[in-house]
Backbone as a chain_set.jsonl record, in Angstrom:
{"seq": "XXXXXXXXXXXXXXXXXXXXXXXXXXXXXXXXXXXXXXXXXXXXXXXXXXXXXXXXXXXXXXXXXXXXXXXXXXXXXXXXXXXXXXXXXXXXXXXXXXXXXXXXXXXXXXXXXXXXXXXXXXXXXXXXXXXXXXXX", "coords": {"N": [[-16.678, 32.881, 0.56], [-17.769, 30.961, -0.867], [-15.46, 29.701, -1.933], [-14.718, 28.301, 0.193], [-16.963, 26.482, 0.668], [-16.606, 24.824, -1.367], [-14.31, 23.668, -0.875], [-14.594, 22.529, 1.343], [-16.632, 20.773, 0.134], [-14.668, 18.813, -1.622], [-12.978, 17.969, -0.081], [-14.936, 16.549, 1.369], [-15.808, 14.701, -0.101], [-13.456, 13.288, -0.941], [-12.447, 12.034, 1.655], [-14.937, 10.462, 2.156], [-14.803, 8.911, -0.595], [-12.558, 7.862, -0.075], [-13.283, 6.094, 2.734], [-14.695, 4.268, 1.48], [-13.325, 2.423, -0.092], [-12.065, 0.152, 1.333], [-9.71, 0.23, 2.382], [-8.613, -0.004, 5.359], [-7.073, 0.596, 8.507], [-6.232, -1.61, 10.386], [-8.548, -2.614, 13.446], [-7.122, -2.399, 15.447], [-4.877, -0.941, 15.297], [-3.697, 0.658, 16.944], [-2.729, -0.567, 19.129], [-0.425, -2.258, 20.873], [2.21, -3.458, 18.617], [3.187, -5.842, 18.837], [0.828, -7.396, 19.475], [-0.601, -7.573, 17.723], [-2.71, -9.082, 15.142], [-2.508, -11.27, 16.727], [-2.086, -15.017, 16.291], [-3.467, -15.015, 13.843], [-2.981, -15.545, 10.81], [-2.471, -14.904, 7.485], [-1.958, -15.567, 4.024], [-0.681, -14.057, 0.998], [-0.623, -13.241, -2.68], [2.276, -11.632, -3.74], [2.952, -9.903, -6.535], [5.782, -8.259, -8.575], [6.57, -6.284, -10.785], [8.444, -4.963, -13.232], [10.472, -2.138, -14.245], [11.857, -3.012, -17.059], [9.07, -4.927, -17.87], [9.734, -7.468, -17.097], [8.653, -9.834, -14.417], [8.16, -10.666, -10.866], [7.308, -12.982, -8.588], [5.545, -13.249, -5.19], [4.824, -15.768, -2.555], [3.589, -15.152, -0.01], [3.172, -15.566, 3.775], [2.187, -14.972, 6.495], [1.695, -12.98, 9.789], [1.241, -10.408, 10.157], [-0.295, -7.614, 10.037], [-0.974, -5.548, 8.128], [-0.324, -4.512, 4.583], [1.96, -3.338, 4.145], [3.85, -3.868, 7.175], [3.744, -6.364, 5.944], [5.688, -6.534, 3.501], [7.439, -5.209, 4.522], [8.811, -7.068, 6.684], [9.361, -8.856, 4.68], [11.676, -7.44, 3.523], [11.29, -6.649, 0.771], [10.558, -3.638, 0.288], [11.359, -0.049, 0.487], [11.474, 2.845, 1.369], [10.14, 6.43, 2.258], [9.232, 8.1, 5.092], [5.506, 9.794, 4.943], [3.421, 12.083, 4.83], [1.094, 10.562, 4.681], [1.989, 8.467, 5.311], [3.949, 5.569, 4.246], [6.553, 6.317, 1.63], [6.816, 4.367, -1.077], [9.93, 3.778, -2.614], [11.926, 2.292, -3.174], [11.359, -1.562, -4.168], [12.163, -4.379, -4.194], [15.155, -3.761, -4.46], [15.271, -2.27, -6.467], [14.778, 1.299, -7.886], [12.643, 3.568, -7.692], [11.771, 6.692, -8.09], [9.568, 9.32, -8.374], [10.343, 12.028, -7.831], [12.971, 12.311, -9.696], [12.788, 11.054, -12.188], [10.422, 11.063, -13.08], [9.137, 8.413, -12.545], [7.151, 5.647, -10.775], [5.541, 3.89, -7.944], [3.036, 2.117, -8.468], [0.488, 0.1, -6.958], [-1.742, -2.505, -6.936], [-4.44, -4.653, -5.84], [-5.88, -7.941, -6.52], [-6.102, -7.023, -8.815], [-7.097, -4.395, -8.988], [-6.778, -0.809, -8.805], [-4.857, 0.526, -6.229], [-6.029, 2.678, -3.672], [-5.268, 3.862, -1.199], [-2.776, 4.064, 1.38], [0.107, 1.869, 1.737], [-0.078, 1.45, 4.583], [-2.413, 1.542, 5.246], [-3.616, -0.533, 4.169], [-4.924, -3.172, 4.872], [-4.634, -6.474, 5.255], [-5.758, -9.215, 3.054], [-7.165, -12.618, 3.821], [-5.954, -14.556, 1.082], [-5.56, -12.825, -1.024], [-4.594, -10.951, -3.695], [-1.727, -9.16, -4.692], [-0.217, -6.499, -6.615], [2.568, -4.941, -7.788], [3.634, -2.277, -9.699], [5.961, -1.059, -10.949], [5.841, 2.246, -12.823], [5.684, 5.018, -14.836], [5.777, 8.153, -15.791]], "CA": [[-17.536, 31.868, 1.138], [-17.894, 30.185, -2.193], [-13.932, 28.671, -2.243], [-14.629, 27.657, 1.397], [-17.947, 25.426, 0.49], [-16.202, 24.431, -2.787], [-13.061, 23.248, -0.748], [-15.28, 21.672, 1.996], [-17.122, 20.152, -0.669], [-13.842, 18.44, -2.053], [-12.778, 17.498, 1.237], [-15.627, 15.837, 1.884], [-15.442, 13.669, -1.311], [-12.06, 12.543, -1.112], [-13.144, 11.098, 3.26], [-15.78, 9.238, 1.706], [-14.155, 7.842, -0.87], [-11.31, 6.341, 0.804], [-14.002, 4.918, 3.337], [-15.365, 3.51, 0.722], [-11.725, 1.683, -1.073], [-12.09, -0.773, 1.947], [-8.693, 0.241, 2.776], [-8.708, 0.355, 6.337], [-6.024, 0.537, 9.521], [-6.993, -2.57, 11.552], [-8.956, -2.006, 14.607], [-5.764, -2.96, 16.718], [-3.744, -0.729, 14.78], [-2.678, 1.47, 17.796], [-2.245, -1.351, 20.279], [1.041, -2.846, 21.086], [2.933, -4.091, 17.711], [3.16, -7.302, 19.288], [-0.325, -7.722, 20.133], [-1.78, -7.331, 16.817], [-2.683, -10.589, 14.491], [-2.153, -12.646, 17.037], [-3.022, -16.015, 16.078], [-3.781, -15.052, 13.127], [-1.712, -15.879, 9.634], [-2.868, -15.266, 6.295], [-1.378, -15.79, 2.706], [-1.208, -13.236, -0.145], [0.955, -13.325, -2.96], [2.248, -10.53, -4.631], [3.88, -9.864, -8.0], [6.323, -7.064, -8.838], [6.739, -5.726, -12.415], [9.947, -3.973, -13.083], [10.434, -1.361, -16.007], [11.597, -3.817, -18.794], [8.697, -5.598, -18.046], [9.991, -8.8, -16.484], [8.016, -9.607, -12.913], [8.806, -11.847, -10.097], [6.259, -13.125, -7.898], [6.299, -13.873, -3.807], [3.875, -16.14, -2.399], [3.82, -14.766, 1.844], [2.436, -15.734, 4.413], [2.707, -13.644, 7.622], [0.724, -12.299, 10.722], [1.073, -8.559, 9.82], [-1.77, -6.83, 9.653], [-1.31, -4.54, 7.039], [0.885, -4.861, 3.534], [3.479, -2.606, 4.357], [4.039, -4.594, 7.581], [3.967, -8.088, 5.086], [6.505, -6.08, 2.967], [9.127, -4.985, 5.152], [9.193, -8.198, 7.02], [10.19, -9.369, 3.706], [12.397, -6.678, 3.007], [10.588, -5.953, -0.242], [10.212, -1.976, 0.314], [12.085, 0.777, 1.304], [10.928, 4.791, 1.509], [10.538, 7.604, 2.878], [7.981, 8.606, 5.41], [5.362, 11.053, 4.717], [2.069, 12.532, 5.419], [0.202, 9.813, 4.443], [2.156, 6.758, 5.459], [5.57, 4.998, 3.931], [6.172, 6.62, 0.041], [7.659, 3.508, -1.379], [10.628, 4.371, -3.249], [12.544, 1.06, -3.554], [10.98, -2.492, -4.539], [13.261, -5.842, -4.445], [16.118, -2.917, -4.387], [14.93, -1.418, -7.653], [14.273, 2.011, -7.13], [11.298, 4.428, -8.587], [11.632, 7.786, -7.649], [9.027, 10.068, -9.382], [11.089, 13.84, -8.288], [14.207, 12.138, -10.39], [12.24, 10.586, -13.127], [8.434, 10.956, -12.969], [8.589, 7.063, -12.037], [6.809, 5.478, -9.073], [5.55, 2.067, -7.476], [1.815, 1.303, -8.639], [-0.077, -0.865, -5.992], [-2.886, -2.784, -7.069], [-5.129, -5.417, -4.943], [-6.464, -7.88, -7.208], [-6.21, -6.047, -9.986], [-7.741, -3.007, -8.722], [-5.705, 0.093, -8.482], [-5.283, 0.498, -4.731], [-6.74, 4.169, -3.421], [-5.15, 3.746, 0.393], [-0.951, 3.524, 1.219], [0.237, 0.399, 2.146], [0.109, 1.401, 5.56], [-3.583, 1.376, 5.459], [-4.28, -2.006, 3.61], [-5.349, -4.246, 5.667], [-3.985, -7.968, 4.639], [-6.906, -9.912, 3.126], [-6.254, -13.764, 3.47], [-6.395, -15.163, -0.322], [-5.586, -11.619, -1.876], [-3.2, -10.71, -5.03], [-1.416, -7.661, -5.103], [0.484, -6.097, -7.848], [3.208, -3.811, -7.974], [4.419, -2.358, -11.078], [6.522, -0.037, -11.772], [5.263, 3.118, -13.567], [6.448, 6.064, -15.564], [4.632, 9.448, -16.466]], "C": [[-17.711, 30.704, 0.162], [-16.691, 29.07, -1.822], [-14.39, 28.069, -0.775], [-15.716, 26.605, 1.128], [-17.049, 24.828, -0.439], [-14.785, 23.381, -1.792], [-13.424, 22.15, 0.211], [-15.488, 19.915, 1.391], [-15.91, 18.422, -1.098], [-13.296, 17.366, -1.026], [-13.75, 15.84, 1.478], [-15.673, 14.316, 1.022], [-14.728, 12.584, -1.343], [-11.908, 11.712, 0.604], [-13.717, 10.259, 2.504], [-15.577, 8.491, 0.725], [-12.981, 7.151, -1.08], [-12.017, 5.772, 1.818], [-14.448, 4.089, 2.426], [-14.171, 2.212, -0.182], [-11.673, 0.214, -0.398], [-10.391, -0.91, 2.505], [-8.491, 0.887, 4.3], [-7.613, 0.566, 7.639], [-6.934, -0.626, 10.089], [-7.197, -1.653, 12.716], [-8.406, -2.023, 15.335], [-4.996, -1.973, 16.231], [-2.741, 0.572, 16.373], [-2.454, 0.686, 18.676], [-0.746, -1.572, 19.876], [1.128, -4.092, 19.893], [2.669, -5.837, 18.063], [1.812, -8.141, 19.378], [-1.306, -8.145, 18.774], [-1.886, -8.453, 15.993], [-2.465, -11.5, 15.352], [-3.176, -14.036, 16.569], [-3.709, -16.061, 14.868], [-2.79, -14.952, 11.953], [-2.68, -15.99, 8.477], [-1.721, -15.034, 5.128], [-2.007, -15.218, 1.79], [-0.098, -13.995, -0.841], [0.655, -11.748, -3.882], [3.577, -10.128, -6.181], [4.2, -8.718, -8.341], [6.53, -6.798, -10.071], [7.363, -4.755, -12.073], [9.603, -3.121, -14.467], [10.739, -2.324, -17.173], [10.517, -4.846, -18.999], [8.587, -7.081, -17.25], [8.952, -8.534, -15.051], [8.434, -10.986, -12.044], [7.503, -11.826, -9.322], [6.706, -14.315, -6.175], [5.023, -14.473, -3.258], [4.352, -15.592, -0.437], [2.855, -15.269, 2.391], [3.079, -15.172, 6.328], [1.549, -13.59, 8.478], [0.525, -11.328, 10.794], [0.091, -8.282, 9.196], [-1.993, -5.958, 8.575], [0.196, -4.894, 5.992], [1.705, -4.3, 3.567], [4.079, -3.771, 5.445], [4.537, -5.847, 6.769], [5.296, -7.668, 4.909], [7.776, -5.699, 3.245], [9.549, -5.756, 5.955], [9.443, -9.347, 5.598], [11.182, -9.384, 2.935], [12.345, -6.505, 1.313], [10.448, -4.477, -1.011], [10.868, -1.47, 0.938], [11.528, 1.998, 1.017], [11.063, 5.198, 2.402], [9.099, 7.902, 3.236], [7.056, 9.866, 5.278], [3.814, 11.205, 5.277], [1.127, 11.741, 5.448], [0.785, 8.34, 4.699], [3.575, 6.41, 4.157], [5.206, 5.594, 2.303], [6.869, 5.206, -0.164], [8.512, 3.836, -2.195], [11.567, 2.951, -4.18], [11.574, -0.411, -3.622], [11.784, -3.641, -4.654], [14.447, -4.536, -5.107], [16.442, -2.37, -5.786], [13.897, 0.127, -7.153], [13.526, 3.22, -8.406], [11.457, 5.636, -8.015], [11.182, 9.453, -8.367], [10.13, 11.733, -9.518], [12.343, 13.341, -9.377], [13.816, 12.025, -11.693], [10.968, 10.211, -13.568], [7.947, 8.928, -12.344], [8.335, 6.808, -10.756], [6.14, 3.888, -8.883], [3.94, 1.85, -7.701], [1.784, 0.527, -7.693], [-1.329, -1.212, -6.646], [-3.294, -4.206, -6.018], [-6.051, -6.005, -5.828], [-7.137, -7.465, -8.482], [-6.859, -4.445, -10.15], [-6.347, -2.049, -8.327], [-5.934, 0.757, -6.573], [-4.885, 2.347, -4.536], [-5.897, 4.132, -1.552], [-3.119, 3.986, 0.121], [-1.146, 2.597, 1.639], [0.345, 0.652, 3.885], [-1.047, 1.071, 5.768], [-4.131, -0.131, 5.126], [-3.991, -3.301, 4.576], [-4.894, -5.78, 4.992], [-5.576, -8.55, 4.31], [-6.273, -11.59, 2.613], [-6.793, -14.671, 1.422], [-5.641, -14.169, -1.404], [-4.366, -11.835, -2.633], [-2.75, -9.631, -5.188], [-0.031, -7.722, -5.865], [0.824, -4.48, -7.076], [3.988, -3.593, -8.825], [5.002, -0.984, -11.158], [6.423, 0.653, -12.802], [5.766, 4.454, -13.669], [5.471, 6.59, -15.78], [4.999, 9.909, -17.967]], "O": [[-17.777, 29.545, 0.571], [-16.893, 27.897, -1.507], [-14.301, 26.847, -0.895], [-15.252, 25.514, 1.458], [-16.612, 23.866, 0.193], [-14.455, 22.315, -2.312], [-12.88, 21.048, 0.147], [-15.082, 18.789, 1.675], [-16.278, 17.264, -0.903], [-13.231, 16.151, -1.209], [-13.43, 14.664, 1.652], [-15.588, 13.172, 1.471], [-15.009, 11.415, -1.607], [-11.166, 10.73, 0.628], [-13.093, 9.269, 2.123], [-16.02, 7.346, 0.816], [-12.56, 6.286, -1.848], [-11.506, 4.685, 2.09], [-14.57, 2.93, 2.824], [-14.592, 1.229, -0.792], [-11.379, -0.78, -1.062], [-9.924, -1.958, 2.951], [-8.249, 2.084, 4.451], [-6.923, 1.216, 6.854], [-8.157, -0.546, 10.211], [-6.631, -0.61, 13.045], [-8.954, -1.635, 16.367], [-3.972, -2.021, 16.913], [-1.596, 0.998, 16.522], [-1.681, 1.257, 19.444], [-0.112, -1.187, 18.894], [0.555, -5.181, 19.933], [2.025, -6.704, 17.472], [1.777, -9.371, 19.354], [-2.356, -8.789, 18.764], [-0.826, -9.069, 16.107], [-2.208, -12.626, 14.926], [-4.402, -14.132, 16.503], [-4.51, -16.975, 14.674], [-1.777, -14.275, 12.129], [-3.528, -16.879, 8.391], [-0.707, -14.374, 5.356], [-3.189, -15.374, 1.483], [0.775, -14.764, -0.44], [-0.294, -11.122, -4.354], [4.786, -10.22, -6.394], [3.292, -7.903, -8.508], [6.861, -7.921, -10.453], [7.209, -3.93, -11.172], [8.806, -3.343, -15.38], [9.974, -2.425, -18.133], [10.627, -5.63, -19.942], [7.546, -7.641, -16.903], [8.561, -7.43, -14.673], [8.895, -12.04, -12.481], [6.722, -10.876, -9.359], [7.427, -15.287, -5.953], [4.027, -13.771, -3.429], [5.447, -15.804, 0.086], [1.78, -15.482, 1.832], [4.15, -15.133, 6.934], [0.479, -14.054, 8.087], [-0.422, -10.992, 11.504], [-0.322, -8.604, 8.083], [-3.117, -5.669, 8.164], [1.296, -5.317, 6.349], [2.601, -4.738, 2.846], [4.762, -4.65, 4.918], [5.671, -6.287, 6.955], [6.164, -8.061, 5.689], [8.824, -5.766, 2.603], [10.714, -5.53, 6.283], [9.679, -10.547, 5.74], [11.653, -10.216, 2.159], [13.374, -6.24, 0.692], [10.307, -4.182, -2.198], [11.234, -1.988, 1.992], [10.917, 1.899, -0.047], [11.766, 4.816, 3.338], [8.122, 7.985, 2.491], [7.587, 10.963, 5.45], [3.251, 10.439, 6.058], [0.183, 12.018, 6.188], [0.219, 7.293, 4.387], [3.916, 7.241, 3.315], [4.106, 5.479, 1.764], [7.598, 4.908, 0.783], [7.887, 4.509, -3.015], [11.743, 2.773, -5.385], [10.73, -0.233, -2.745], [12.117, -3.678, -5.838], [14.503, -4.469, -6.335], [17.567, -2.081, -6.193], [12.872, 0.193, -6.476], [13.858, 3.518, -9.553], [11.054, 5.443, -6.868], [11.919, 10.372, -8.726], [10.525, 12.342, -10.512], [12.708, 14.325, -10.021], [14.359, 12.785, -12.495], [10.595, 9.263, -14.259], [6.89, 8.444, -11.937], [8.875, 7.334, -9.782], [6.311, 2.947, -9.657], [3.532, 1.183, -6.75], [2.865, 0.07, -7.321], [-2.058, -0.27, -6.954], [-2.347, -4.75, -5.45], [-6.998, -5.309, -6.193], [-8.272, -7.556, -8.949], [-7.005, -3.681, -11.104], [-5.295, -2.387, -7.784], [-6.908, 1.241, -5.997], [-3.964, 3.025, -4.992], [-6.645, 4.73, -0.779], [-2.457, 4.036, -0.916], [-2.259, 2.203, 1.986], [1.016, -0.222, 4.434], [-1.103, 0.152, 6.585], [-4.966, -0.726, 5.806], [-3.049, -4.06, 4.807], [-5.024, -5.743, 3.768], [-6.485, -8.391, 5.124], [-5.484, -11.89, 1.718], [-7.84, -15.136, 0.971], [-5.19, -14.604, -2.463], [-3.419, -12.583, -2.391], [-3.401, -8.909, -5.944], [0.884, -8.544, -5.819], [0.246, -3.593, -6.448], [4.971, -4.31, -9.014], [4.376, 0.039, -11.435], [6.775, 0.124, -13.856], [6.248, 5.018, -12.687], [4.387, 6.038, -15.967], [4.319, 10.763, -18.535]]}, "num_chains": 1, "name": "protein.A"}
């Protein structure tokens, strides 16, 4: 009874704080693809950091509701789907793949380390996101 409160417990934790990350699915997100942003266009930019360091930076501007969306209408990202939404694996066709080499694709928002996948992040118009390439 213990591991079952204890696991609850845990559970419950890790719900509330990803409500709390502000990383949300738009409220459209199950309507019709087509339907969603309309009329609406905002501008991020986002800056990639590669392993030696170097980074490139993309200023977008798009109607996709969420940064994966931005991303693969930029052809930016490539992965592999999983329980939680796109893993990113590839980056401007540099590729991170932690089972090969403990490396993987950092997301941050503003300098914050982003708690959501990119399926969840909602586009905010103004925003800065960072992706850097990271090693264990």
């Amino acid at each position: 009874m213990k591991k079952n409160l204890s696991a609850l417990s845990a559970l419950l934790t890790i719900i509330f704080a990803l409500s709390l990350c502000g990383c949300q699915k738009p409220d459209n997100a199950d309507s019709n693809p087509s339907d969603t942003n309309k009329n609406t266009t905002v501008s991020v930019t986002v800056e990639v950091t590669f392993e030696d360091g170097s980074s490139e930076s993309f200023d977008i501007t798009t109607d996709k509701p969420t940064l994966r969306a931005a991303l693969e209408e930029k052809n930016l990202i490539e992965g592999d789907e999983g329980q939680f939404g796109l893993y990113v694996k590839k980056v401007c066709d540099v590729t991170a793949d932690y089972d090969v080499n403990g490396a993987y694709w950092a997301f941050y928002k503003n300098g914050e380390y982003m708690t959501c996948s990119v399926d969840d992040e909602t586009l905010t118009d103004g925003a800065s996101y960072q992706i850097k390439y990271t090693k264990d």
